[in-house]
Structure formats: structure tokens, C-alpha cells
C-alpha positions in Angstrom: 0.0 0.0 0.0 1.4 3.8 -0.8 2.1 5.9 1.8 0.6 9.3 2.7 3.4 11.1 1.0 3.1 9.3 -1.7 -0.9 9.6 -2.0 0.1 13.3 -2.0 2.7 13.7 -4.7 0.4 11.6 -6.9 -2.4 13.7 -6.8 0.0 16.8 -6.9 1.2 14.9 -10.2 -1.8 14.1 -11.4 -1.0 10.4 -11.3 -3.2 7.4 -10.9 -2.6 5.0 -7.9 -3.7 1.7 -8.5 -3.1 -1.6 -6.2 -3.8 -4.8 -6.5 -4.5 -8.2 -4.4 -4.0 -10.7 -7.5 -0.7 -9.8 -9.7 -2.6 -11.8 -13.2 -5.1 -8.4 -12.7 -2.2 -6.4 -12.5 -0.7 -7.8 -16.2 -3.7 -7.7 -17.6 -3.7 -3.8 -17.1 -0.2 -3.4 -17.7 -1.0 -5.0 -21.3 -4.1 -3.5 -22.2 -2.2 0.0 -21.0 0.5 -1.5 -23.7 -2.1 -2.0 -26.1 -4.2 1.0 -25.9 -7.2 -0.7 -25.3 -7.8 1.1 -22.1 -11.2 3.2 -22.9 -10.2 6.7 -21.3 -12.0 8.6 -18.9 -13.7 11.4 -19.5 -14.4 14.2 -16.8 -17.9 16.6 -17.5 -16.8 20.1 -16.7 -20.0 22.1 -16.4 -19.4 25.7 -17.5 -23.3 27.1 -16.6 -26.8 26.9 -17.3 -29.2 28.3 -20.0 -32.8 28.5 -20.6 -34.0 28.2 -23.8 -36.4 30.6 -25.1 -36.9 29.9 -28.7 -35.5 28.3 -31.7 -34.5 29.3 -35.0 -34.6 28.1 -38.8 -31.7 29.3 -40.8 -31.7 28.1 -44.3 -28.3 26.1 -45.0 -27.7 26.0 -41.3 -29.9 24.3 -39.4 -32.1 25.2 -36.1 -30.6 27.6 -33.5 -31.5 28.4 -30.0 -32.0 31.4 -28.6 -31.4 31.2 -24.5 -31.2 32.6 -21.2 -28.3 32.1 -19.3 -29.2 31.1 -16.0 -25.8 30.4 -14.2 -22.1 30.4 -15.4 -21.2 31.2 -19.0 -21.5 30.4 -22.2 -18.5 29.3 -24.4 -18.5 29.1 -28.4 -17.8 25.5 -30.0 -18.6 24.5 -26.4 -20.3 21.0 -25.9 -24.0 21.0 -25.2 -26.2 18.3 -23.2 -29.9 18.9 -23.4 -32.6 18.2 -21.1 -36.2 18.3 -21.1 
């Protein structure tokens, strides 16, 4: 098991920790790191809020939404995830 201090200087790194009971899980990982076939993780950063008021046909385009921002701010290119 790591140490305090090393806990610390991982995080301060930005390093993952990982241990292991059973050394065969520990290959496999090692491998699959070797491989790529590791799916990566993906952190959500949420940057604010918007209420949308109405939408928009533009010919060529597409549909636009006109919104309210609520909280936060809003980015251009920026990632969206909709709810109802």
C-alpha cells in the first residue's frame, strides 16, 4: 500500500494510484495500457446553465436556440447536453 506522501505527490502529479491483491489483474492492465485498449476517462466540466427561449430556422444552417443564461457562462464550439 502507498504511503501518505506518496498519496500526495500523486495527486499533486496528477497520477493514478492503482493496487492490486492478485498480480494476473495487474498484467492484464499493464497489457491493455501497452495496447491501448484502455477506454479513457472522461471528466464533464460544467461551465453554466441556459434556458432556452426559442428556436431558429436558418436556411443552410440548421435550427438555433436562442437562450437565457441562468448560471455560469457560455462558451463558443462548447459541448451542449440537453434536457427536457
Amino acid at each position: 500500500r502507498p504511503s501518505s506522501a506518496v498519496k500526495s505527490m500523486a495527486e499533486r502529479e496528477a497520477v493514478e494510484l492503482k493496487t492490486y491483491r492478485i498480480i494476473y489483474n495487474a498484467i492484464d492492465d499493464i497489457e491493455k495500457a501497452m495496447t491501448g485498449m484502455l477506454a479513457p476517462e472522461y471528466k464533464e466540466v460544467v461551465l453554466g446553465h441556459i434556458e432556452v427561449r426559442d428556436t431558429f430556422k436558418v436556411p443552410n444552417v440548421g435550427v438555433i436556440a436562442g437562450g437565457y443564461v441562468k448560471e455560469g457562462k457560455v462558451v463558443r464550439n462548447a459541448q451542449a447536453k440537453l434536457r427536457l
